[in-house]
C-alpha positions as CSV (number, residue, x, y, z in Angstrom):
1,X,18.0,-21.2,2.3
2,X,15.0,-19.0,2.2
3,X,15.2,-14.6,1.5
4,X,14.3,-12.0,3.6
5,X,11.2,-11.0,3.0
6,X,10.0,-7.4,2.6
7,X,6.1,-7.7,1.3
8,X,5.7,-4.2,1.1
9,X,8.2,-1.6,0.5
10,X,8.7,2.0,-1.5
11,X,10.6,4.3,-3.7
12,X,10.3,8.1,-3.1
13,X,7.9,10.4,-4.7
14,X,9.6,13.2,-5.9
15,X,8.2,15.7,-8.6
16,X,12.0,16.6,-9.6
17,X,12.7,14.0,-12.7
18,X,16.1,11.7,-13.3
19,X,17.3,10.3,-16.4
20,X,18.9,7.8,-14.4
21,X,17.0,4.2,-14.1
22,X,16.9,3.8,-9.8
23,X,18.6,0.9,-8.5
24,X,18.0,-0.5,-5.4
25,X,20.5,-2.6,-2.6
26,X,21.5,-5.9,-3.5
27,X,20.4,-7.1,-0.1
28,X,19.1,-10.9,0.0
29,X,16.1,-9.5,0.2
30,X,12.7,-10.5,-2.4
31,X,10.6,-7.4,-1.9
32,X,7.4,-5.9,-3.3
33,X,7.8,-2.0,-4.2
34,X,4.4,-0.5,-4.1
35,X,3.5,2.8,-6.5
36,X,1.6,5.7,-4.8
37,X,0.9,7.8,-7.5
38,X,2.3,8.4,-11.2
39,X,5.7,9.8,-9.5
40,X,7.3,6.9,-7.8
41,X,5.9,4.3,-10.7
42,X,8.0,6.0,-13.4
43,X,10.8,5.5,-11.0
44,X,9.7,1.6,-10.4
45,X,7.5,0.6,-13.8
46,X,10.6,-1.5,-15.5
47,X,12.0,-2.6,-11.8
48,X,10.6,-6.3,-12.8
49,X,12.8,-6.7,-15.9
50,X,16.0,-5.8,-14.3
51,X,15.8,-7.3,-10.9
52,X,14.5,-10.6,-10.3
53,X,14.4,-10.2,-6.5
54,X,11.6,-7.2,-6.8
55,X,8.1,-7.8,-7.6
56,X,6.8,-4.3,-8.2
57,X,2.7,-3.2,-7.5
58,X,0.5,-0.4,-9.7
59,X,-1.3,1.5,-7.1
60,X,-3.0,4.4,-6.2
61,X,-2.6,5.4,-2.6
62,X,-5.1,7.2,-0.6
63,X,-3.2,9.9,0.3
64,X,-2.5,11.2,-3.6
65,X,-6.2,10.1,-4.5
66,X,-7.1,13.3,-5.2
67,X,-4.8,13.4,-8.0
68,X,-7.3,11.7,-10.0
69,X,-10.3,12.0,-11.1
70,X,-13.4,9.3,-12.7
71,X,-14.4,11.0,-15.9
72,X,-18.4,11.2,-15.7
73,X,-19.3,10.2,-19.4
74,X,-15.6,11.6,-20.6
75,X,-16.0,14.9,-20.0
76,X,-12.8,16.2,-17.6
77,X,-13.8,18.5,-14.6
78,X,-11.9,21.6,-14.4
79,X,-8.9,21.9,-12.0
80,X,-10.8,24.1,-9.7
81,X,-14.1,22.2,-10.2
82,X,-12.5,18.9,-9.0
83,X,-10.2,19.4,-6.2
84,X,-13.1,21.3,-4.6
85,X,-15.4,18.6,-5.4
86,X,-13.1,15.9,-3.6
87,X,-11.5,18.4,-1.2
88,X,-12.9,19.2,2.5
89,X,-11.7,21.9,4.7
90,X,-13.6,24.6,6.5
91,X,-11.4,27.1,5.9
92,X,-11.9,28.1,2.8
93,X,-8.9,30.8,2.6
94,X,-6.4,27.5,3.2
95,X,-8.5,25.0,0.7
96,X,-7.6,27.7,-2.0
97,X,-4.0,27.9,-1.2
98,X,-3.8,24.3,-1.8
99,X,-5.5,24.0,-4.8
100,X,-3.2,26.4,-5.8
101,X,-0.4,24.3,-5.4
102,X,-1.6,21.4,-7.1
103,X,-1.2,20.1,-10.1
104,X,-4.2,19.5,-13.0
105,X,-5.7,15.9,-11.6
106,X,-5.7,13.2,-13.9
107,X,-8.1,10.6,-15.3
108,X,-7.5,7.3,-13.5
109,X,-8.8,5.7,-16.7
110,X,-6.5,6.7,-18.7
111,X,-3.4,6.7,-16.2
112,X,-4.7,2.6,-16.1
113,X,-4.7,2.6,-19.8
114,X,-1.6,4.4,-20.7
115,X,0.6,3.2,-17.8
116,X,-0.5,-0.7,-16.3
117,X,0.9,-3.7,-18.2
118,X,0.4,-6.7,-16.7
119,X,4.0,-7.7,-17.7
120,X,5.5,-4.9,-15.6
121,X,2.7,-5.5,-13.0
122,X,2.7,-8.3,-9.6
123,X,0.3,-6.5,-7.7
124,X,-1.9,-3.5,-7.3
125,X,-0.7,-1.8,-4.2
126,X,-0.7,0.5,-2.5
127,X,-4.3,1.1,-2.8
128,X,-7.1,1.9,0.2
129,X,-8.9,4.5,2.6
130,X,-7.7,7.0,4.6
131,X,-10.1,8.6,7.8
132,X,-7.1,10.7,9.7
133,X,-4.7,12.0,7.0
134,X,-4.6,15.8,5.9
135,X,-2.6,16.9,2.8
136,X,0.7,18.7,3.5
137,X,0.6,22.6,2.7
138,X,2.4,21.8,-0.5
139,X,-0.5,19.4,-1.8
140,X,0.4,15.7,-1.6
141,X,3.1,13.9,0.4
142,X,7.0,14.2,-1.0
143,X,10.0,12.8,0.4
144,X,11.7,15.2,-1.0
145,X,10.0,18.5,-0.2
146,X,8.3,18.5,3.7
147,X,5.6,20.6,4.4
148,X,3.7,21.4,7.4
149,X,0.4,19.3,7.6
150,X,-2.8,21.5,6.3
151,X,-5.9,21.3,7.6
152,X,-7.4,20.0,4.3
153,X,-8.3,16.6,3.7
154,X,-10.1,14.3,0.7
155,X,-13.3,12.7,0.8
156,X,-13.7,9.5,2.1
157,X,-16.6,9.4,-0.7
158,X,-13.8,9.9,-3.2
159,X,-11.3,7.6,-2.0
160,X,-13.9,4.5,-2.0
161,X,-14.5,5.6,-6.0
162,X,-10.5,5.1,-6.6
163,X,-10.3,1.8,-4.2
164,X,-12.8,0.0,-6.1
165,X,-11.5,1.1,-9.5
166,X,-8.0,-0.6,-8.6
167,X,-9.9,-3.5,-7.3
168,X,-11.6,-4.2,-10.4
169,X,-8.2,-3.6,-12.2
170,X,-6.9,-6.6,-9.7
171,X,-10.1,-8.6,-10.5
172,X,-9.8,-8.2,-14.1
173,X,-6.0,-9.4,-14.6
174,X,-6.1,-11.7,-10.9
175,X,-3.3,-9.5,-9.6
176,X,-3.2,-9.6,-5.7
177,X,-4.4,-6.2,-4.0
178,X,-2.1,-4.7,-0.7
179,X,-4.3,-2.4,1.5
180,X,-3.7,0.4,3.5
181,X,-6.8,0.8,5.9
182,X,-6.5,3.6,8.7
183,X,-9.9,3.8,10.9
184,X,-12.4,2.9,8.7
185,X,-12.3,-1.1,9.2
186,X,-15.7,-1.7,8.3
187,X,-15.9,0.5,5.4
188,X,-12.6,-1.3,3.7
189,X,-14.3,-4.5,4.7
190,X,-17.4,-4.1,3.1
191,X,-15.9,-2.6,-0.4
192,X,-13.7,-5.5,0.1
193,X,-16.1,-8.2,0.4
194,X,-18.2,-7.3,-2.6
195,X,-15.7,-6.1,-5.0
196,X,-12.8,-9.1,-4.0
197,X,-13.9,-12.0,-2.3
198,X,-16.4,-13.1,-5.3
199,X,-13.2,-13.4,-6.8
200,X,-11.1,-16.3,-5.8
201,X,-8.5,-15.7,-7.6
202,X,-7.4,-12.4,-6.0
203,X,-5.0,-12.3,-2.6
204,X,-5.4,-10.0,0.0
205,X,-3.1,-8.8,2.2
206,X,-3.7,-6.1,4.5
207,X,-0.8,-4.0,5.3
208,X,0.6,-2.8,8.2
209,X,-2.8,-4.0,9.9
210,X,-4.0,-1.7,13.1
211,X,-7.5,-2.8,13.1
212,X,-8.9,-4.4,16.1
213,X,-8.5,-8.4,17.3
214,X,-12.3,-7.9,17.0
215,X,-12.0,-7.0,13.5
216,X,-9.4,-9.7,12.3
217,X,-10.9,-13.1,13.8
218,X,-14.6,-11.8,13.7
219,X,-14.8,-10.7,10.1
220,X,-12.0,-11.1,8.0
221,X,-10.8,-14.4,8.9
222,X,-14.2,-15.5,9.4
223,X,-15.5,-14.2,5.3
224,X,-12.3,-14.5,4.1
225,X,-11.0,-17.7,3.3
226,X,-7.4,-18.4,4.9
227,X,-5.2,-19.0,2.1
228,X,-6.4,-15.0,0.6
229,X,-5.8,-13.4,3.3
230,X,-2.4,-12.1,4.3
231,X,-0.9,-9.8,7.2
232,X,1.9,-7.9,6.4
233,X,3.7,-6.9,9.9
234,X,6.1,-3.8,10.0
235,X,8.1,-2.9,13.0
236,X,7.3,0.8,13.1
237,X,3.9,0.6,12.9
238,X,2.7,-2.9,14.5
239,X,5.7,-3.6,17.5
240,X,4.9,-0.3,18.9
241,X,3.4,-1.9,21.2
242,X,4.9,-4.9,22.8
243,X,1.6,-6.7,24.2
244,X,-0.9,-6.0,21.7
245,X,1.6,-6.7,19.1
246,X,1.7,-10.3,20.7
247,X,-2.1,-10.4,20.7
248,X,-1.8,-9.9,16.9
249,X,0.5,-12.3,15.9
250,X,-0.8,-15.1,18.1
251,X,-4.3,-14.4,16.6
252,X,-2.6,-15.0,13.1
253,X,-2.9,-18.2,11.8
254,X,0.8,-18.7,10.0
255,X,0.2,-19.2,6.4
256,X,-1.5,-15.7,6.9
257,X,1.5,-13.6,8.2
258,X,3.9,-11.4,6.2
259,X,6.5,-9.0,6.8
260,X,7.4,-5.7,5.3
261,X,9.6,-2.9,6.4
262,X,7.0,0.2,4.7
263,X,10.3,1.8,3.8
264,X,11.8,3.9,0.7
265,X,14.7,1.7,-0.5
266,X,16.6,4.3,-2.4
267,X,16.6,6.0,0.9
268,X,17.0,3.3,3.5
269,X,20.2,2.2,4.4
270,X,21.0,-1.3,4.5
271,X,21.5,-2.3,8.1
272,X,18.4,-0.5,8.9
273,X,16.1,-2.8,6.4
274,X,17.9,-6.1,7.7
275,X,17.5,-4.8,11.3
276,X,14.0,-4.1,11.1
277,X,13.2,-7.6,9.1
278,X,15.3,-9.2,11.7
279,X,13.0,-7.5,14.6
280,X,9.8,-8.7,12.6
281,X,11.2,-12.4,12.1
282,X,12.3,-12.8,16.0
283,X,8.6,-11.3,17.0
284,X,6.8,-13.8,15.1
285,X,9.3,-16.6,15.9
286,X,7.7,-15.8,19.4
287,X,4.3,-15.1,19.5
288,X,4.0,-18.3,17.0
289,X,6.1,-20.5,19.1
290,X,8.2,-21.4,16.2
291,X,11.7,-22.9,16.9
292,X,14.4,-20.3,15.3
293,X,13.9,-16.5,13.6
294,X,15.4,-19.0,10.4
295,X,11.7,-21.2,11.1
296,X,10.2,-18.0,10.9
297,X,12.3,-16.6,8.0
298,X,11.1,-19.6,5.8
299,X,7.5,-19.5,6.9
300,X,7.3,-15.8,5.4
301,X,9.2,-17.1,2.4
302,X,6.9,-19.6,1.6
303,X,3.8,-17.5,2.4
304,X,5.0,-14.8,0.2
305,X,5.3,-17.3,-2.7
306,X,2.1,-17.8,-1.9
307,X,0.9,-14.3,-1.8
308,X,1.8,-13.7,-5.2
309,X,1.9,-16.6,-7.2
C-alpha cells in the first residue's frame, strides 16, 4: 500500500544550536525536508542516512537570500557594503537597524562547496523569488524568535542572482529543483526556461503554486514538458479557496500533481500532518474524479517516485 506523501516539508530555523541529532515522527509518511538557509540544513544535512522515509533538499530560500553574497572576482564585500547593496527600504533610520542585527553574509560559493554533497543531497529546494515579503525587525525569519515585520525588503535583482546559482547546482549534479514563486510568475518562468528546461534531466515542481490558470496551461505546461513538471498542493495555501482551488486541480493533468503540507515537522504534531494530507488527498480525489482518497493516495505515490527518481 502506497505512503503519504508530503513533497515539501521543513525543520525550524533557529540560530540557538543543539548537540542533539533532530528526529522526526515515525508517521507513514515519505517526505522531502527542504533547507532555507545554513540554520535548518545543519539540523537536516545527515537526515538521508538515518531515515529512509525522508529525502532531504539543499536550498536557499528567498526570504534568507540576503544572507549570501556572489563574490565578484573573490573579493568579499564588507557587511555594511553588502546588505545595503541587496537591501531596499526608504527609511533609512530602520535599514540601519537591521543591518545591525544581521549577521556577516556569506559566500554562496563556498556555503555550496563546503556544505552540498550529492550523497546527502535529493533535491535543491527551497529555492526562488519573492515580490511581497519584508524581513522581520530581527533580520531574517526564525521560528523560534517572532519579530514584527520591517519595512525592509531584498532585491528582486539579488534574489534572481541566488536562484540561478542553485539551478545550475541542480543542472550540474541532475538534482530536481522545488520553487517558491510569489507574484513574479513571469520572471520565475523565464529564469526557469533558460536555466532548467535545456536540461532534461532536471524536475520541476513548483510548490504551493498561486499563479494564475493563465499561467499554468498557457506557459508552463505548454514549454514544459509534462513528465518535469510537478504541482505540489498544500492545504493552507492552495484550498483557501474552495472554487478556484477546484479550477486548479482540474487544470492539472495527474502525473503532474503533488502534495505537501509546507510544515516544520519537529514542530507539527502528528494528527495535524495526517489531517492536512488527508484534506489534500480527498480534494484531488474530487476535482480529478478519481474513485477513493486511496486512488489518490497512490497517484501522488507514484508521481513522487517520479519526481525524484
Amino acid at each position: 500500500m502506497a505512503s503519504y506523501v508530503d513533497a515539501h516539508c521543513h525543520v525550524t530555523t533557529s540560530t540557538k544550536t543543539n548537540a542533539n541529532p533532530i528526529s522526526l515522527s515515525d508517521l507513514p509518511v515519505v517526505r522531502c525536508v527542504m533547507s532555507n538557509n545554513s540554520y535548518d540544513w545543519q539540523k537536516i544535512k545527515n537526515l538521508k542516512d538515518s531515515d529512509p522515509r525522508t529525502k532531504v533538499g539543499f536550498g536557499v530560500h528567498p526570504w534568507y537570500s540576503h544572507l549570501y553574497y556572489i563574490a565578484d572576482q573573490g573579493h568579499p564585500p564588507s557587511k555594511d557594503a553588502h546588505y545595503r547593496s541587496v537591501l531596499q527600504c526608504s527609511d533609512t533610520s530602520e535599514l540601519e537597524q537591521i543591518i545591525c542585527r544581521l549577521p556577516e553574509p556569506v559566500s554562496l560559493s563556498d556555503y555550496i562547496h563546503t556544505e552540498f554533497e550529492i550523497a546527502s543531497c535529493d533535491c535543491i529546494g527551497e529555492i526562488g523569488l519573492d515580490k511581497l515579503f519584508r524581513l522581520p525587525e530581527n533580520g531574517f525569519y526564525q521560528g523560534d524568535d517572532h519579530a514584527p515585520l520591517s519595512r525592509v525588503k531584498v532585491s528582486v535583482e539579488h534574489q534572481a542572482q541566488i536562484f540561478i546559482q542553485m539551478c545550475r547546482l541542480a543542472t550540474i549534479h541532475s538534482l530536481p529543483v522545488s520553487i517558491h514563486s510569489v507574484k513574479c510568475p513571469s520572471l520565475v518562468f523565464d529564469l526557469c526556461q533558460e536555466h532548467l528546461l535545456p536540461h532534461s534531466n532536471v524536475n520541476v515542481c513548483l510548490h504551493s503554486f498561486t499563479g494564475s490558470l493563465e499561467t499554468l496551461t498557457g506557459v508552463w505546461l505548454k514549454k514544459f514538458p509534462h513528465e518535469r513538471l510537478f504541482l505540489s498542493l498544500s492545504s493552507y495555501i492552495n484550498f483557501k479557496n474552495l472554487d478556484s482551488a477546484a479550477k486548479l486541480v482540474q487544470a492539472l493533468p495527474p502525473h503532474c500533481i503533488l502534495a505537501e503540507t509546507d510544515f516544520t515537522w519537529d514542530t507539527a504534531d502528528d494528527d495535524t500532518i495526517i489531517r492536512e494530507l488527508d484534506f489534500v488527498l480527498s480534494q484531488i480525489a474530487l476535482h480529478q474524479k478519481l474513485q477513493s482518497k486511496q486512488e489518490a493516495k497512490e497517484l501522488i505515490y507514484t508521481n513522487y517516485q517520479r519526481f525524484i527518481l
